[in-house]
NUKOLFI-231880 format. One record per residue: y, x, z of N, C-alpha, C in turn; residue in three letters. Coordinates in steps of 0.05 Angstrom, whole numbers, plus 5000, padded with zeros to 4 digits. Layout:
YXZYXZYXZala
...
***
This chain:
838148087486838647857504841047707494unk
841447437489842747307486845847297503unk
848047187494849847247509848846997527unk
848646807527848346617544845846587562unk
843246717546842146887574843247137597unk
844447277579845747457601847447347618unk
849647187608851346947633849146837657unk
847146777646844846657664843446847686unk
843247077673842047267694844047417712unk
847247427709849447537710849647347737unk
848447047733849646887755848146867776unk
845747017765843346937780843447137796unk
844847397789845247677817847447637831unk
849447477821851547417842850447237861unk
849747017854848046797878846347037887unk
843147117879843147287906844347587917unk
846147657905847847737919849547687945unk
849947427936851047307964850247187990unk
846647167976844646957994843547198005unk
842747567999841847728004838547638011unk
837147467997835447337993833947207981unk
831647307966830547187945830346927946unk
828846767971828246537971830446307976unk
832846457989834746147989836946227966unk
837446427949838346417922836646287904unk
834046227900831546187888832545847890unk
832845747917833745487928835445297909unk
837945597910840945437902840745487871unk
838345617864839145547824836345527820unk
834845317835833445137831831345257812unk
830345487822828445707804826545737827unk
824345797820822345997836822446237833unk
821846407861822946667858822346787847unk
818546877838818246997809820147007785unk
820946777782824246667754825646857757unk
827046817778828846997795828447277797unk
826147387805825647627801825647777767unk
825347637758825147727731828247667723unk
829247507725831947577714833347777722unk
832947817740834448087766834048367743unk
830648367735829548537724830248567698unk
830248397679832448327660834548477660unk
836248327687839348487680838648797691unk
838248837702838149147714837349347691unk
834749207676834049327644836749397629unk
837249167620840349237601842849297612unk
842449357639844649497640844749827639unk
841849847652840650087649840950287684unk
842250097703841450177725841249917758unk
840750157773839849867797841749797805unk
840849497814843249327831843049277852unk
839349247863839149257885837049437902unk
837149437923834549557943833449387949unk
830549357946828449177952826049327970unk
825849148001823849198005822849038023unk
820548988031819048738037821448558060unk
822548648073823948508095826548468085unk
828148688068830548548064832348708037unk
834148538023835048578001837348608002unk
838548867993840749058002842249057963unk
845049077971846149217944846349537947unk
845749597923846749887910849849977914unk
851650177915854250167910854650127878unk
853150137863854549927836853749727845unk
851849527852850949347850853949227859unk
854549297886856649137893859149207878unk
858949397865861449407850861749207831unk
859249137811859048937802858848667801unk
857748687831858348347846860348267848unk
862948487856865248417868866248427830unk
866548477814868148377794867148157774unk
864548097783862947857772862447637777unk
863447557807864047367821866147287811unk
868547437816871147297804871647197778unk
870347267753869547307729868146997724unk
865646967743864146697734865546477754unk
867546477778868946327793870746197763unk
872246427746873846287740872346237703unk
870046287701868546207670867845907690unk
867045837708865745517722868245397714unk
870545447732872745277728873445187698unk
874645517686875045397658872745147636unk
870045207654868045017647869344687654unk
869944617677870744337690873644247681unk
875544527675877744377660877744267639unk
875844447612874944317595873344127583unk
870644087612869843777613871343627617unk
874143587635875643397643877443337613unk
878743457603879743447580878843297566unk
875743417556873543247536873942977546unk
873642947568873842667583875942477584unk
878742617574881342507567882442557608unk
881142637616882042607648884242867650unk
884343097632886843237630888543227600unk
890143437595890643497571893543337559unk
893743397541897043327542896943077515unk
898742907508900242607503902542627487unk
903142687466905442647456905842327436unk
907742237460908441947449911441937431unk
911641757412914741697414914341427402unk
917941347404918641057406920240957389unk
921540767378923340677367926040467385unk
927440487383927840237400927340007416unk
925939907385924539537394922639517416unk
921639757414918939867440920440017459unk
922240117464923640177487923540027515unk
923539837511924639587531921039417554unk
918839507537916739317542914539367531unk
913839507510911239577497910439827510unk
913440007510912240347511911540357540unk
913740217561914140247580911140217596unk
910539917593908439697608905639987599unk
905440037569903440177563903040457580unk
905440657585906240897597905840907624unk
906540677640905240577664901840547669unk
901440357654897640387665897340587652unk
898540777633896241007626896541127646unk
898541227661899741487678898041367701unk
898141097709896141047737893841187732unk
891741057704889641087705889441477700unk
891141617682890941897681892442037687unk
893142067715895242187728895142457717unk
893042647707893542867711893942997678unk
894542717660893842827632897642827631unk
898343127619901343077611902642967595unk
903542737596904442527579907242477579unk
907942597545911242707546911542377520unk
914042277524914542117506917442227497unk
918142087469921142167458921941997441unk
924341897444925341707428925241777385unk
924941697379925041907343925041547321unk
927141557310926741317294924141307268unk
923341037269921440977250920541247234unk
922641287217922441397188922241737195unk
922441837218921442087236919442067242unk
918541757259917141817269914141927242unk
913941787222912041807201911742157197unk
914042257196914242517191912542707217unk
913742667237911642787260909942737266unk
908542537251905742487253904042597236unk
905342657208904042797183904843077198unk
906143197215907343517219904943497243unk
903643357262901843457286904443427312unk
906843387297909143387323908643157356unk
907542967343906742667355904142667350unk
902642507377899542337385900542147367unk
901841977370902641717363905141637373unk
905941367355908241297346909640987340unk
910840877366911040607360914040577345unk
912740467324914940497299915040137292unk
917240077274917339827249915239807239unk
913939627233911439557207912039337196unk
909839307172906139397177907639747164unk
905639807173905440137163902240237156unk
901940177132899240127109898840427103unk
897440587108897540847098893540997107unk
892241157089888941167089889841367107unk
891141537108890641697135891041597166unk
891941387167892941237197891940997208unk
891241047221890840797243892940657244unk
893240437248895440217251894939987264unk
895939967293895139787310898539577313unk
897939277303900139177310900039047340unk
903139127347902538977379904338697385unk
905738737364908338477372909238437348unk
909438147340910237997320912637867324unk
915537957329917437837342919737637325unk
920637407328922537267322926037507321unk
926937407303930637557304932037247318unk
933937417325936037247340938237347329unk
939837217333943437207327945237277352unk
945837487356947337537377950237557364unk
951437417387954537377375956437297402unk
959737347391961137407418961537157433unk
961737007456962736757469963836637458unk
963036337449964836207436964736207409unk
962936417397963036407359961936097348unk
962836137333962835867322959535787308unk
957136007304955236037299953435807328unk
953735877351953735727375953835367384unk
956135327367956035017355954934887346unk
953135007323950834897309947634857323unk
947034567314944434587336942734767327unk
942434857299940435117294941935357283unk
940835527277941635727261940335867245unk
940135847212938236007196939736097186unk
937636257169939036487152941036417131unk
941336247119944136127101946836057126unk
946036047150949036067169950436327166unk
948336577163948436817168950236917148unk
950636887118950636957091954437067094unk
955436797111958636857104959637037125unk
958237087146958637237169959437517174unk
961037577179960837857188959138057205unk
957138217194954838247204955138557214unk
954838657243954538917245952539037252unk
951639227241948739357245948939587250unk
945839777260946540017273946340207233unk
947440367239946440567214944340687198unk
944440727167943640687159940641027172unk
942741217182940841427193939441427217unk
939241237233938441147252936740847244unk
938340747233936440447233935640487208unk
934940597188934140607166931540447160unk
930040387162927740237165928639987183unk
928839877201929639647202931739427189unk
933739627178936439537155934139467127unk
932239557129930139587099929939317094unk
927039227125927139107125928438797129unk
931138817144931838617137932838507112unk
934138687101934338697070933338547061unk
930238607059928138457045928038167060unk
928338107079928137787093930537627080unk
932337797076934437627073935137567036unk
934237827031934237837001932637576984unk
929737577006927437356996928836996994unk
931337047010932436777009934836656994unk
934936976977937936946964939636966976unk
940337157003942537196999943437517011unk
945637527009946637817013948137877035unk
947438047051948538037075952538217075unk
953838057090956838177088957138437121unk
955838687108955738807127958738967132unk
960238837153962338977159963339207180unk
961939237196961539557211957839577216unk
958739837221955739997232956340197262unk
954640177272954540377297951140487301unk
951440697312948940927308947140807340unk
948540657359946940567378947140277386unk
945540207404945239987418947939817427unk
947940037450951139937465953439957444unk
953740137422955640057411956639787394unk
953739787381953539477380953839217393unk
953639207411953839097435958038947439unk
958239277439960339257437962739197424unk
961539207398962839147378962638777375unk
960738737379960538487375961538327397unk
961638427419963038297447966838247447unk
967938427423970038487416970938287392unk
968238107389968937967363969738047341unk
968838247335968138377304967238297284unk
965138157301962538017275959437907297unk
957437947285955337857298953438037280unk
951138127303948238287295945738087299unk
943738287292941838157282939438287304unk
938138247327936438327338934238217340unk
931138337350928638237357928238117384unk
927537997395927037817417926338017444unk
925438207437924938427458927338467463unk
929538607456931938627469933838327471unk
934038167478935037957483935537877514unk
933538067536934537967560935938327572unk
936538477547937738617557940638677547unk
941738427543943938507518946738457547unk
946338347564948838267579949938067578unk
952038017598953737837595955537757572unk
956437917563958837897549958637737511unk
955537697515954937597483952637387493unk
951937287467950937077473948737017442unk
946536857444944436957431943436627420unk
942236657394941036507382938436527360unk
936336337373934936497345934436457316unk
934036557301934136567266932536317262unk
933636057258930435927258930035997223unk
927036077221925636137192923136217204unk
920836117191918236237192917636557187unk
918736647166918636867155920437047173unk
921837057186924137207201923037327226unk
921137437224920437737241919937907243unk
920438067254919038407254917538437280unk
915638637264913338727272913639067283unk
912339067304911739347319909239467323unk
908439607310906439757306905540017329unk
903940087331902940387331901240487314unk
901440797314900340857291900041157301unk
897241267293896541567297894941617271unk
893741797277892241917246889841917256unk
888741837229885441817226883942047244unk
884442267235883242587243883542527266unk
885442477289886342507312884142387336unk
882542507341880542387360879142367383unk
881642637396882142587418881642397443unk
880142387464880542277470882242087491unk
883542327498887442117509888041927488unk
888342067466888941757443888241557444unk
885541527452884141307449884541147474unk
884641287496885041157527888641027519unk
889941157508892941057507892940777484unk
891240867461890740607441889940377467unk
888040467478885540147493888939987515unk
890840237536892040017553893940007522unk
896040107511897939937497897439687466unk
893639677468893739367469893139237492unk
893339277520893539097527896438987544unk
897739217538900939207532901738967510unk
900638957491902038837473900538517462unk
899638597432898738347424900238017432unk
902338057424904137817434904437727410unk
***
């Protein structure tokens, strides 16, 4: 007998077990009772003894029988369930989410996206973690991360790569800089400036690419401090230090104390990506891919 016939006839003596009745167990697993009688007969065969008393008026357990009802019931209560957690799963309706972020997506991509997923899948556990760009690539090749809104383009045959935001740089600088005066500001304003950025172990990939934007125009940037975060930058520049270089997503969160302009150049933006792996097919992935485009695409 098959294992999955035996599960079948296993279920079929607990139901009438509990119906003490051929014909309304016969009912509830949608068999005719002859069916039914023969599976009974079945299991009682391979087990090699009886389960029940049969006789024309009424259907009694054995003391194994019920010994075996009572530990077989609990047994297929919890083989059904583990059945419906793992349909729900399959279904992306449970199961767990490992997101992470970069900065630029901190503020509006991850957030707006993290929201309609959690409405629509309340019960799937969905952990997010901050990890810069050039990590994040790494925990995605390690299984550490679902996915990963990083810097792009990010071109690679094992990954998916969904861009969501194409953003303009701005010039943030302290009250009153003299950058402010001018009715525009491009990148040749930038050249003589004192420029402070976050580090090279933290921002490593965004310092890349500006590099390359700025490099493409001839010129070289005069980088005179660095700080490993946001607010320090912030700070530094509010102190009149110098002036940084940000994406348009953080611009209505910078504060009072500085003041903002943007890069005019065609070529002067960065791009925010997500990105998971090909193999990954999951289907939470795919429910989190469908809302954070409609998070994004700006």
């Amino acid at each position: 007998m098959s294992d999955y016939a035996g599960i079948e006839n296993v279920h079929s003596f607990v139901t009438l077990a509990e119906e003490l009745s051929f014909r309304r167990a016969a009912e509830r697993l949608h068999l005719d009772q002859s069916a039914l009688s023969r599976r009974i007969q079945k299991l009682e065969g391979s087990l090699g003894f009886r389960l029940l008393e049969r006789t024309t008026r009424e259907v009694r357990l054995t003391q194994a029988g019920r010994s075996f009802y009572e530990d077989n019931a609990h047994l297929l209560r919890g083989y059904e369930s583990s059945i419906q957690l793992a349909r729900r799963i399959a279904e992306g309706k449970l199961g767990s989410l490992q997101v992470a972020y970069m900065a630029f997506a901190a503020t509006e991509l991850m957030p707006a996206a993290v929201a309609r997923f959690r409405q629509a899948h309340p019960d799937v556990d969905l952990k997010i973690r901050y990890i810069r760009t050039q990590g994040q690539k790494i925990a995605l090749a390690n299984d550490e991360i679902d996915l990963g809104y990083m810097n792009g383009p990010f071109d690679h045959s094992d990954y998916h790569s969904l861009t969501l935001s194409v953003e303009p740089l701005y010039v943030v600088t302290p009250r009153n800089h003299a950058l402010l005066r001018l009715p525009v500001v491009t990148p040749v304003d930038l050249a003589n400036q004192d420029i402070i950025l976050g580090d090279t172990q933290e921002w490593e990939e965004y310092r890349w690419r500006l590099n390359n934007l700025f490099s493409a125009e001839g010129i070289s940037l005069n980088i005179a401090l660095e700080a490993s975060n946001t607010l320090a930058l912030l700070g530094l520049v509010a102190a009149g230090l110098g002036v940084t270089i940000y994406p348009e997503s953080l611009i209505g969160f910078l504060g009072r104390n500085v003041e903002v302009r943007p890069v005019m150049h065609p070529l002067f933006r960065i791009n925010t990506v997500l990105a998971w792996k090909r193999s990954n097919r999951s289907r939470q992935v795919r429910e989190f891919v469908d809302v954070a485009k409609l998070a994004g695409m700006r």
